[in-house]
C-alpha positions as CSV (number, residue, x, y, z in Angstrom):
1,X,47.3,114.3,97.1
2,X,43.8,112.3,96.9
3,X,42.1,112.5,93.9
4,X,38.9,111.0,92.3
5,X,38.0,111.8,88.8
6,X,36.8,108.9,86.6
7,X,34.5,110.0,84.3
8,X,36.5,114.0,83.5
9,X,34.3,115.4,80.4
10,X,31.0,114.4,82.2
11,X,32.2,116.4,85.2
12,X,33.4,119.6,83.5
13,X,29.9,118.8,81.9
14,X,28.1,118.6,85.0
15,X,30.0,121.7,86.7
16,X,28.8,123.6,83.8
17,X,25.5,122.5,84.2
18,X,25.5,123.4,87.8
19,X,27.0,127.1,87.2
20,X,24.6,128.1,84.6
21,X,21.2,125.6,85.5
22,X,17.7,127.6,86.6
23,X,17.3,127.6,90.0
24,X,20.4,127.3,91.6
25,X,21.7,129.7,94.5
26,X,25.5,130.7,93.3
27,X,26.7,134.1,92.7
28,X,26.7,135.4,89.2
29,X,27.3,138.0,86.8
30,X,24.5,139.7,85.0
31,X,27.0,141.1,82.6
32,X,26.5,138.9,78.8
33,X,29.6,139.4,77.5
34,X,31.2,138.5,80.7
35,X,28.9,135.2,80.8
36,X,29.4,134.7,76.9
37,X,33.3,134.5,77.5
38,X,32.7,132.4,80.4
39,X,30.9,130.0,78.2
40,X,33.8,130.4,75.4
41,X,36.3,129.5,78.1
42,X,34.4,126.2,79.6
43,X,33.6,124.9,75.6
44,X,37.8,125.1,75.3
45,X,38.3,123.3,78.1
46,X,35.9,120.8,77.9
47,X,38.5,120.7,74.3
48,X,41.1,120.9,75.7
49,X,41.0,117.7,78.7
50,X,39.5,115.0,75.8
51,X,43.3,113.5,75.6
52,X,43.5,113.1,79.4
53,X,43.3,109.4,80.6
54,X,40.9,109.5,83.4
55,X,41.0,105.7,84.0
56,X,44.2,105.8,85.8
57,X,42.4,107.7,88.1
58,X,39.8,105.0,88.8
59,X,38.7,104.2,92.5
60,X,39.7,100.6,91.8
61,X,43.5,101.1,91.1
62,X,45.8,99.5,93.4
63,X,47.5,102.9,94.4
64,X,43.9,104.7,94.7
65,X,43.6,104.7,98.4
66,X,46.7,107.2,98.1
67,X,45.4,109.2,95.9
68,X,47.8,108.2,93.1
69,X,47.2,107.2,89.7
70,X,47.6,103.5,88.3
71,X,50.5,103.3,85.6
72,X,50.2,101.1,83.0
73,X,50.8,97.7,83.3
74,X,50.1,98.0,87.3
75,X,46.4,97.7,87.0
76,X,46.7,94.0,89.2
77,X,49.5,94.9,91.5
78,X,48.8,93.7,94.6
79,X,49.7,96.1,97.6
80,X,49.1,93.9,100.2
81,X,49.4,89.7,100.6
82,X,49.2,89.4,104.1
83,X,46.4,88.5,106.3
84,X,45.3,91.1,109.2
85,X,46.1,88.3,111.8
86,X,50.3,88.1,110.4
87,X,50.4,91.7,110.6
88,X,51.3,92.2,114.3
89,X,51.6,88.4,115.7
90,X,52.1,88.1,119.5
91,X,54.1,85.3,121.3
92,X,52.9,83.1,124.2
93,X,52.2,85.9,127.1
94,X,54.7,82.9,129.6
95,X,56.6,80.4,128.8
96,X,59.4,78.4,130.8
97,X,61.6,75.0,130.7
98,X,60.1,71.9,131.7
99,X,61.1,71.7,135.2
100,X,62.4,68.6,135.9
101,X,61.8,66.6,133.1
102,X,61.0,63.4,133.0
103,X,63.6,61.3,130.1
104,X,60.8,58.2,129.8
105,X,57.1,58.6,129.6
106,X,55.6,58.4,133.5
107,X,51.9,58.3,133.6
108,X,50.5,61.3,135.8
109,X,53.9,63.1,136.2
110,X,54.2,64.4,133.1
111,X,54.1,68.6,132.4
112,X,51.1,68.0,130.2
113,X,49.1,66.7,133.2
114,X,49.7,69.6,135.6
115,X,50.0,72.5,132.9
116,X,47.3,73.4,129.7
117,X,48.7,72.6,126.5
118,X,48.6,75.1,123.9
119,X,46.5,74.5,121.4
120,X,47.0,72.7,118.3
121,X,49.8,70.5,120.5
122,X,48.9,66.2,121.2
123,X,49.2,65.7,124.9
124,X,51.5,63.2,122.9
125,X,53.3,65.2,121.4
126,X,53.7,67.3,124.2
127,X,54.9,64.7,126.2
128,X,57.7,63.9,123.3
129,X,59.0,67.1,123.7
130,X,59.3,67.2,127.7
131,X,61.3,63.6,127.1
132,X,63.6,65.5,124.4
133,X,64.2,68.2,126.4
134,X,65.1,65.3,129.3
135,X,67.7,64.2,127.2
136,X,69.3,67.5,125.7
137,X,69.6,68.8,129.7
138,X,71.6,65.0,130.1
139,X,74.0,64.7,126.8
140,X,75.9,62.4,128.1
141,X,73.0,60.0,128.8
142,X,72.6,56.7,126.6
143,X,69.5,57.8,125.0
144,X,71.4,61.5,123.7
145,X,71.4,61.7,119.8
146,X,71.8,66.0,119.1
147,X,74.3,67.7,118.1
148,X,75.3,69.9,121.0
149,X,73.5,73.5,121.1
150,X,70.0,72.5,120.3
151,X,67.0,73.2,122.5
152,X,63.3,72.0,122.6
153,X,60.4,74.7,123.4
154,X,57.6,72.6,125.1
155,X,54.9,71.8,123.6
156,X,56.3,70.9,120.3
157,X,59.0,68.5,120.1
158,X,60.6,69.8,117.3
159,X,64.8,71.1,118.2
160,X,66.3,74.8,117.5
161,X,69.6,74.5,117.1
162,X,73.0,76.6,116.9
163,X,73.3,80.1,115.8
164,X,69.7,79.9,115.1
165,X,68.9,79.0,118.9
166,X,70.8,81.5,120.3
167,X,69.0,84.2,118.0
168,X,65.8,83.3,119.0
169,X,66.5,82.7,122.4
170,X,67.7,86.7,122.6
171,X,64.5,88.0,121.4
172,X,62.4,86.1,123.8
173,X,61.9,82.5,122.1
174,X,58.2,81.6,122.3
175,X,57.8,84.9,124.0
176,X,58.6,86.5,121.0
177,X,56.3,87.3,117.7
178,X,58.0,84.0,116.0
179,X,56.3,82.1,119.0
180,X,56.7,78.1,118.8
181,X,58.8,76.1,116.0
182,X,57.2,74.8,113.3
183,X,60.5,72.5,111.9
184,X,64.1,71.1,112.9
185,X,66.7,73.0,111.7
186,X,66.3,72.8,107.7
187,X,69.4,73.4,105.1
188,X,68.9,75.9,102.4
189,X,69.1,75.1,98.6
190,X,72.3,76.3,98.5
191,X,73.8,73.8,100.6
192,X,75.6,76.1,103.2
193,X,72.7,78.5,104.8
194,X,70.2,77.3,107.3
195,X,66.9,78.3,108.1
196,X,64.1,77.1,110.7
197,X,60.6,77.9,110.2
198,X,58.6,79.3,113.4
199,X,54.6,80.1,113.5
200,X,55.1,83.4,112.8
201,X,57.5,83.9,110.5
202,X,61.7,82.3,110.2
203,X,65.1,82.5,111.2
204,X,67.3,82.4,108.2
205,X,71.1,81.6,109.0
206,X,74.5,81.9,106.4
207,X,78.3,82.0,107.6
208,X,78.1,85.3,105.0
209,X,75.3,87.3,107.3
210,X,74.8,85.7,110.5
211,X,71.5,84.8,111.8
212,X,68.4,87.3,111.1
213,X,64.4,86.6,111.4
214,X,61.9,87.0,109.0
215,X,57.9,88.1,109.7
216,X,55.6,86.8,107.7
217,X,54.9,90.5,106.5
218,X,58.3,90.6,105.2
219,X,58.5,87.3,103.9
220,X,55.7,88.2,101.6
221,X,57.7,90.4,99.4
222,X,61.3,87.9,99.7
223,X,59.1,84.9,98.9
224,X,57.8,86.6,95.2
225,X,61.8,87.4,94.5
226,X,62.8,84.1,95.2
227,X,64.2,84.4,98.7
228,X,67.6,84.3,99.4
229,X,68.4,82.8,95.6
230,X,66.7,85.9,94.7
231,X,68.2,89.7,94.3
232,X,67.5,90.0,97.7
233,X,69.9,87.6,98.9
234,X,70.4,86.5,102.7
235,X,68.8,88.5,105.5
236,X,71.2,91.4,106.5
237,X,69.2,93.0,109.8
238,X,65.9,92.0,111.7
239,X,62.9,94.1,111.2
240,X,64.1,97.7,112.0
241,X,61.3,99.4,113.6
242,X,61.2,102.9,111.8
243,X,58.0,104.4,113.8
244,X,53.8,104.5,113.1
245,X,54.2,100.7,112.3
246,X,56.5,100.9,109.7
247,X,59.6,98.8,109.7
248,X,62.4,98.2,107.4
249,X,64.4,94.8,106.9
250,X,67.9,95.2,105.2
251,X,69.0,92.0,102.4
252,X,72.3,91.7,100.4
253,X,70.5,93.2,97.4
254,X,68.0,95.6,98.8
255,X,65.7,96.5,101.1
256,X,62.0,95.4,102.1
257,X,59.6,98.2,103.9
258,X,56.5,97.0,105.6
259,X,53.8,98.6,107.4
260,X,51.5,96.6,109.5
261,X,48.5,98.3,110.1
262,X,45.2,97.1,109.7
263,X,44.1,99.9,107.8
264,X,46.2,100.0,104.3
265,X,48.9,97.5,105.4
266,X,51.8,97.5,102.6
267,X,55.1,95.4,101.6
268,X,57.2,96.4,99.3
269,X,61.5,95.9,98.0
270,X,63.4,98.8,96.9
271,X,66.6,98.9,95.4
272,X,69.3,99.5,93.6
273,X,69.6,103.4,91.6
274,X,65.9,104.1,93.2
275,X,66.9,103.6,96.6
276,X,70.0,105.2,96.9
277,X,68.2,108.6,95.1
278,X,65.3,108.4,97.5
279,X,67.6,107.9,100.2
280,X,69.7,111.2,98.9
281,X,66.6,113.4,98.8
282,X,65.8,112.0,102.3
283,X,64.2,108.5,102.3
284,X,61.0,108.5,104.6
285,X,61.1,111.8,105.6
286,X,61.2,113.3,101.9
287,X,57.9,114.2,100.1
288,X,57.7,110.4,99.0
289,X,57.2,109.2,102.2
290,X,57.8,105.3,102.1
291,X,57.7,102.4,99.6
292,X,54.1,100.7,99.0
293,X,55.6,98.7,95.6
294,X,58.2,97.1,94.3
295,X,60.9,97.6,91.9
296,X,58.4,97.7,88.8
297,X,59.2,97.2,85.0
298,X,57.0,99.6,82.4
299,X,55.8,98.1,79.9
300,X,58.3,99.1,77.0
301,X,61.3,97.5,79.4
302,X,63.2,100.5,79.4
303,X,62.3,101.9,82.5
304,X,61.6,100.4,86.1
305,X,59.7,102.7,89.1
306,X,58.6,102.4,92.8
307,X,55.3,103.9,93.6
308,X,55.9,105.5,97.4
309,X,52.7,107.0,100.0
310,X,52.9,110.1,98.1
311,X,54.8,110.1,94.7
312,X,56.9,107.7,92.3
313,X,60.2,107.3,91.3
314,X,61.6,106.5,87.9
315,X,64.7,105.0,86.4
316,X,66.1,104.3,83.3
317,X,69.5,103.7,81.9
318,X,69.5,107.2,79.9
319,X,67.7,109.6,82.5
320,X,68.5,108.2,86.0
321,X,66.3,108.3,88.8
322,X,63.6,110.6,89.5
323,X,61.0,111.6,91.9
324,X,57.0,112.9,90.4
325,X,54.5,113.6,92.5
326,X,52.0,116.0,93.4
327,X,49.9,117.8,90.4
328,X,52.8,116.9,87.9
329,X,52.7,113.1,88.8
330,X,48.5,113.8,88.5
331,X,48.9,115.5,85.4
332,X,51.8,113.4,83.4
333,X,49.9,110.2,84.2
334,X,46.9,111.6,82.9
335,X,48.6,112.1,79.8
336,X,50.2,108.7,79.8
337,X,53.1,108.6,82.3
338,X,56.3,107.3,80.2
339,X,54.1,107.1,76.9
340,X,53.3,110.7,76.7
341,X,53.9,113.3,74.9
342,X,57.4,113.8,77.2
343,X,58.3,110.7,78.3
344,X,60.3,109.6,81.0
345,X,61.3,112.0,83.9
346,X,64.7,113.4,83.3
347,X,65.0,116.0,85.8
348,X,64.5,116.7,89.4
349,X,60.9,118.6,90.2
350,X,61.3,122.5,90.0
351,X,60.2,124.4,92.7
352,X,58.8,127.4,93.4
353,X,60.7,129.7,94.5
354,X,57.7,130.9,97.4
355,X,56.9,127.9,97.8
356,X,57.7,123.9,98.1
357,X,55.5,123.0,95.7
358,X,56.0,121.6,91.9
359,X,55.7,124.2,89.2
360,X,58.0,122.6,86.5
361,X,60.1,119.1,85.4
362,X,62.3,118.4,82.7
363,X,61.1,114.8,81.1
364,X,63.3,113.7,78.0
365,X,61.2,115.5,75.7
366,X,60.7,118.5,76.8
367,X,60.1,120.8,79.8
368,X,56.4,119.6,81.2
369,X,55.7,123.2,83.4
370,X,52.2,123.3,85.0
371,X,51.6,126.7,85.0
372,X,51.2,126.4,81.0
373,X,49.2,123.8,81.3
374,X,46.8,125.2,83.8
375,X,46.4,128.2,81.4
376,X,46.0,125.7,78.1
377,X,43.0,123.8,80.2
378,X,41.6,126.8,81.2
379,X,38.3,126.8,83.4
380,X,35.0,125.6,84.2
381,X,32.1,127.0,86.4
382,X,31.0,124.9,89.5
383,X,28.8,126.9,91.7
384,X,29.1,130.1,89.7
385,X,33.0,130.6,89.9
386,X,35.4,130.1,87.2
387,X,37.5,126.7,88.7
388,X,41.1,125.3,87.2
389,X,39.8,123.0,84.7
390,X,43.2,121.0,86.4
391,X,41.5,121.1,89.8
392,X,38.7,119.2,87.8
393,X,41.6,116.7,86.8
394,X,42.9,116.9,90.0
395,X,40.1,116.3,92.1
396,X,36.8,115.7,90.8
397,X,34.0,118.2,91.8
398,X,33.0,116.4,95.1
399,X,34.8,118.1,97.9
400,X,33.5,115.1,100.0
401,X,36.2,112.7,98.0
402,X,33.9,109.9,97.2
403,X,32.8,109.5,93.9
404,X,34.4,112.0,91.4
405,X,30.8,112.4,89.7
406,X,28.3,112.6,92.3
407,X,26.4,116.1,92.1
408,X,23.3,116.5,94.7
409,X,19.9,118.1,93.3
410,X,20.1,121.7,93.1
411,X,24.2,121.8,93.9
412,X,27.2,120.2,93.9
413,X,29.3,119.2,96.9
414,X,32.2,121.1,96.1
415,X,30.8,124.6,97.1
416,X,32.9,127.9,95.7
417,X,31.1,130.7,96.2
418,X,30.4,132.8,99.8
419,X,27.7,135.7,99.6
420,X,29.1,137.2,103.3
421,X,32.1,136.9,105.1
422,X,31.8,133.8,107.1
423,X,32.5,133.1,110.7
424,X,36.1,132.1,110.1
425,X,37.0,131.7,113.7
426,X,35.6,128.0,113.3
427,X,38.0,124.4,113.8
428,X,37.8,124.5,109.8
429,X,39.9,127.4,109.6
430,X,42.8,126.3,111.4
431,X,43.1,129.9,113.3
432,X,43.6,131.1,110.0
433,X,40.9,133.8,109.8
434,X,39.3,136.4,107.4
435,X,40.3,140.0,108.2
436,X,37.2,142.2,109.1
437,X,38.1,144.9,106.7
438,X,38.5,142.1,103.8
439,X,36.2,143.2,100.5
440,X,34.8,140.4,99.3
441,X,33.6,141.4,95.8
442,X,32.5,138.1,94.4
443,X,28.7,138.9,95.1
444,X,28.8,141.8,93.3
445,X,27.1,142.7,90.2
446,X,29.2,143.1,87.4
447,X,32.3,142.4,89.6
448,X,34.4,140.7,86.7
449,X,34.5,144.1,85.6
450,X,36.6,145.5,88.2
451,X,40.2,145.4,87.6
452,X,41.9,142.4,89.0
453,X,38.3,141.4,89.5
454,X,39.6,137.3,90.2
455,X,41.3,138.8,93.0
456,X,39.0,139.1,95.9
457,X,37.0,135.9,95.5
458,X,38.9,133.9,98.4
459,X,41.1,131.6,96.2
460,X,40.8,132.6,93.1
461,X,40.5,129.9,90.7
462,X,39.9,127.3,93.2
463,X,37.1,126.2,95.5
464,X,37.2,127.8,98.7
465,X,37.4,124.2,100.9
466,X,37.6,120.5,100.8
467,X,36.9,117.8,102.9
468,X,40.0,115.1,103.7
469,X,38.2,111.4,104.2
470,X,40.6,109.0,105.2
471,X,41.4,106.8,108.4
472,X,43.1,109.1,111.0
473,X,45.0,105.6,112.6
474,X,44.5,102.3,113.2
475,X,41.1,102.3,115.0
476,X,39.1,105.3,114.3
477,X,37.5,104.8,111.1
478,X,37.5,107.6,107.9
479,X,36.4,110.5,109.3
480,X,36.1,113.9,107.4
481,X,38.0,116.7,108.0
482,X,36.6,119.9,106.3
483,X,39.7,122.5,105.4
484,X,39.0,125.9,105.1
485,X,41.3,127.7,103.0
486,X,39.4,131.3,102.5
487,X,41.8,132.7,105.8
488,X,45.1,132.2,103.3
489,X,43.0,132.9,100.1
490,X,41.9,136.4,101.5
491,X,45.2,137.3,103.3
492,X,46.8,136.7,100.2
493,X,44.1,139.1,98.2
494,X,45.1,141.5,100.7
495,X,48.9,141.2,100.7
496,X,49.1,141.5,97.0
497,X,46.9,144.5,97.3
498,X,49.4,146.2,99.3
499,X,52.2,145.0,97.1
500,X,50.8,147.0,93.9
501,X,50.5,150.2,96.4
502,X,54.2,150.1,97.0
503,X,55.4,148.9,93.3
504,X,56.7,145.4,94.8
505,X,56.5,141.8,93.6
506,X,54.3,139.1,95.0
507,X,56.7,136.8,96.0
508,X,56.8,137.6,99.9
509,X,53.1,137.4,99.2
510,X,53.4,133.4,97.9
511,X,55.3,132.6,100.4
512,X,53.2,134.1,103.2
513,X,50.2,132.4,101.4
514,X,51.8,128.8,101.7
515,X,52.7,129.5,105.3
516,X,49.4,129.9,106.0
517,X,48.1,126.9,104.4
518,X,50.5,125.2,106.6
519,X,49.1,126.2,109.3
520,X,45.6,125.5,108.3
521,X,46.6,122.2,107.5
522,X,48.5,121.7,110.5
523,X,46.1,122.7,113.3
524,X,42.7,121.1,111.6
525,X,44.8,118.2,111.6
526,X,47.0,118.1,114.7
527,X,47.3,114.5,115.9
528,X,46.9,113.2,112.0
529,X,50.2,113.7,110.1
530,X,48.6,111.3,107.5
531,X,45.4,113.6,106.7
532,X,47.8,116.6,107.2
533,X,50.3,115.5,104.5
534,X,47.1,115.1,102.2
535,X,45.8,118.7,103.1
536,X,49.1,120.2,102.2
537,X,49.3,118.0,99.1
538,X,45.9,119.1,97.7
539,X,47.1,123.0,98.8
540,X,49.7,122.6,96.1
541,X,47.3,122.6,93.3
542,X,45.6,125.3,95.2
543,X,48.6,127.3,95.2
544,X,49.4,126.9,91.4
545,X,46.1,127.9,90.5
546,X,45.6,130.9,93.0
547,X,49.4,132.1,91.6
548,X,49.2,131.0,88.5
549,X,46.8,134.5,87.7
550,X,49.5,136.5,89.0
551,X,52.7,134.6,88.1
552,X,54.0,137.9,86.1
553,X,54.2,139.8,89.1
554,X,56.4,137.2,91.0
């Protein structure tokens, strides 16, 4: 879920502002004592939201381009240490032996008169390495001084030798992302393994693992550990491509995730308790998505925790390992992460039984369960509709997801109320649409009067759509997706109606609701599962807010 919300009291400020200001086109009661209530409400939760810590939320955090929060002592953590051009290195597009080499320097004849040298090669040193390779094809000549198995890759003269040879040799040599050899064969501090270093990246060698290679992506993260006298240890596997330019290497003590993509490019080691709970809930493909950090210590040294696309994990010796994410990560880091009021995560997130979001976690001191917290923030008016004062949290009030704070003269960007039903067979709506015979009442005079009055105002509590801004892939840059969610909001309304005519609960009704949103997300964002994972992760604060008002009648 994307948030931006730096600056939280001015906001609920300015939304109040914006609901009650002269001149402004939003639907609103006439009804005082309605309005006076309304006011009562905002001043509480203005009151309520002073202990939240909005500066985790800032643009600048390292994790803000996932919409997650910063937790302390990760305010300089560096997501990315690799340059654009080591993300995706290409080899030479043809290379061969020297044919016929010559074993002495012979003016004219030589391959660097009758081919190109690469560049950043001598024409001396070229011809060095057309003489070595002369004299590996010939070991039994006078001038042969190798041990056998080495090889020379024209232009440089430098040898690849072994275990290591044959490696390279399978994945293409300098057709290969390594391309050309940078150094001989080199021993390892440790006196046994061996290691030679290519353009792009290594092949590390030990009797223990066999021979593996190394990107420069990857080597990013083993570098900072140490290498292999590190945790990590030796190289167990080669980059393991895991799809969408995400691959995974495999050491002795862990595991290193990269994605190399010029748009958000990441490296990160996992390991250990973390890894083997985020592989049990299942790895990738869970609601975490991948890695972007390290194994991180908090700053008591208690606890350690991996900050994923879309969540974190936390460990310590007393509460194990455990996922957070969605509104409850947004809402415990607010208050702190580790140093709030519950501490560390000691329980697995709670779902709702309708639905696969988040409604409750147990944390070491006590049960954290957002639907008491929505109702102890209460709400603020943007646009002239009571709003979550979470959603505030949560989002900001700019719809656009820019800056949290940015109201336009006259409005805000985050829009809430609809006068007439709109044209809802639009791209925004995902073919989720408004039923004809839908009542919408918000417009109304006097409508909070009416008995479940928050009911037929689309999605109650919430704003009625958001935009998604992010890169849809590599090369298109941020686009904005607009996501209509009054289709759901006002099938819901309607389900719920029927519900109360026949005595029944609203849980089918929940579940229906989320299905929807699904959907919603799913076809406005067809052929972007990125920008579709965000839709459906800011849908689960819609869906906690919208229930929330009628969680009794589950």
């Amino acid at each position: 879920m994307r948030l931006f919300c730096r600056k939280l009291l001015a906001v609920v400020s300015a939304a109040c502002v914006v609901g009650f200001g002269h001149g402004v086109a939003v639907a609103q009661t006439a009804d005082a004592d309605v309005d006076s209530a309304v006011v009562e409400a905002e001043v509480l939760a203005e009151a309520s939201l002073e202990d939240f810590d909005t500066s985790v939320f800032d643009e600048d955090g390292p994790f803000a381009p996932w919409g997650l929060p910063t937790p302390p002592g990760a305010e300089d953590y560096e997501v990315n240490q690799v340059a654009e051009e080591d993300l995706n290195p290409q080899g030479l597009d043809e290379w061969h032996p020297t044919q016929d080499p010559k074993d002495h320097l012979v003016p004219g004849q030589m391959r660097s008169d009758r081919e190109e040298i690469p560049a950043g090669y001598s024409k001396e040193e070229a011809d060095q390495a057309e003489i070595r390779e002369a004299q590996l094809a010939n070991p039994n000549g006078a001038a042969f001084r190798a041990r056998p198995g080495c090889g020379v890759y024209w232009p440089p003269h430098l040898e690849v030798c072994g275990l290591i040879k044959e490696k390279y040799d399978s994945i293409g040599g300098p057709t290969s992302f390594l391309l050309l050899p940078k150094t001989n064969e080199l021993t390892n501090p440790d006196g046994v393994g061996k290691r030679t270093e290519f353009i792009n990246g290594y092949i590390y060698w030990h009797p223990r693992t066999g021979a593996h290679t190394v990107s420069i992506p990857a080597d990013s993260v083993w570098i900072r550990h140490g290498r292999e006298q590190g945790f990590l240890g030796y190289p167990l596997s080669d980059d393991i491509a895991q799809g969408d330019e995400w691959y995974r290497q495999d050491f002795e003590g862990g595991h290193i995730y990269t994605h190399n993509v010029p748009v958000l490019p990441t490296q990160a080691s996992i390991q250990g308790a973390i890894f083997d709970k985020w592989q049990s809930i299942g790895a990738q493909s869970s609601r975490l998505g991948y890695p972007i950090s390290d194994e991180l210590v908090t700053p008591d040294g208690r606890g350690r925790y991996n900050v994923f696309e879309h969540g974190m994990m936390y460990w310590t010796p007393e509460t194990g390992a455990h996922a957070v994410y969605g509104p409850m990560l947004l809402l415990w880091g607010a208050k702190g992460f580790e140093r709030s009021q519950w501490g560390y995560p000691s329980g697995d997130p709670v779902l709702s039984p309708d639905a696969p979001v988040v409604i409750k976690q147990n944390f070491e001191r006590g049960e954290l369960d957002l639907y008491h917290e929505i109702e102890a923030a209460g709400t603020v008016i943007v646009d002239g509709k009571p709003i979550s004062a979470l959603l505030v949290l949560f989002f900001g009030k700019d719809s656009l997801g820019t800056s949290s704070s940015h109201v336009i003269p006259g409005g805000t960007t985050l829009r809430a109320s609809e006068c007439v039903l709109p044209d809802s067979t639009q791209p925004q709506y995902g073919g989720v649409t408004i039923p004809a015979e839908y009542d919408y009442w918000a417009c109304n005079e006097g409508y909070r009067s009416r008995v479940n009055f928050g009911r037929h105002d689309f999605c109650t509590r919430s704003p009625d759509s958001f935009v998604i801004w992010r890169p849809i892939n590599t090369v298109v840059p941020a686009l904005p997706g607009l996501v209509e969610l009054k289709g759901p909001c006002s099938r819901h309304d309607m389900c719920m109606d029927e519900a109360d005519a026949v005595g029944t609960g609203y849980g089918p009704c929940n579940a229906k609701f989320w299905g929807l949103i699904a959907k919603v997300c799913a076809n406005v964002f067809l052929l972007q599962p990125g920008n579709n994972l965000e839709c459906l992760g800011r849908s689960e604060a819609y869906f906690l807010a919208v229930t929330y008002v009628h969680r009794n009648h589950l």
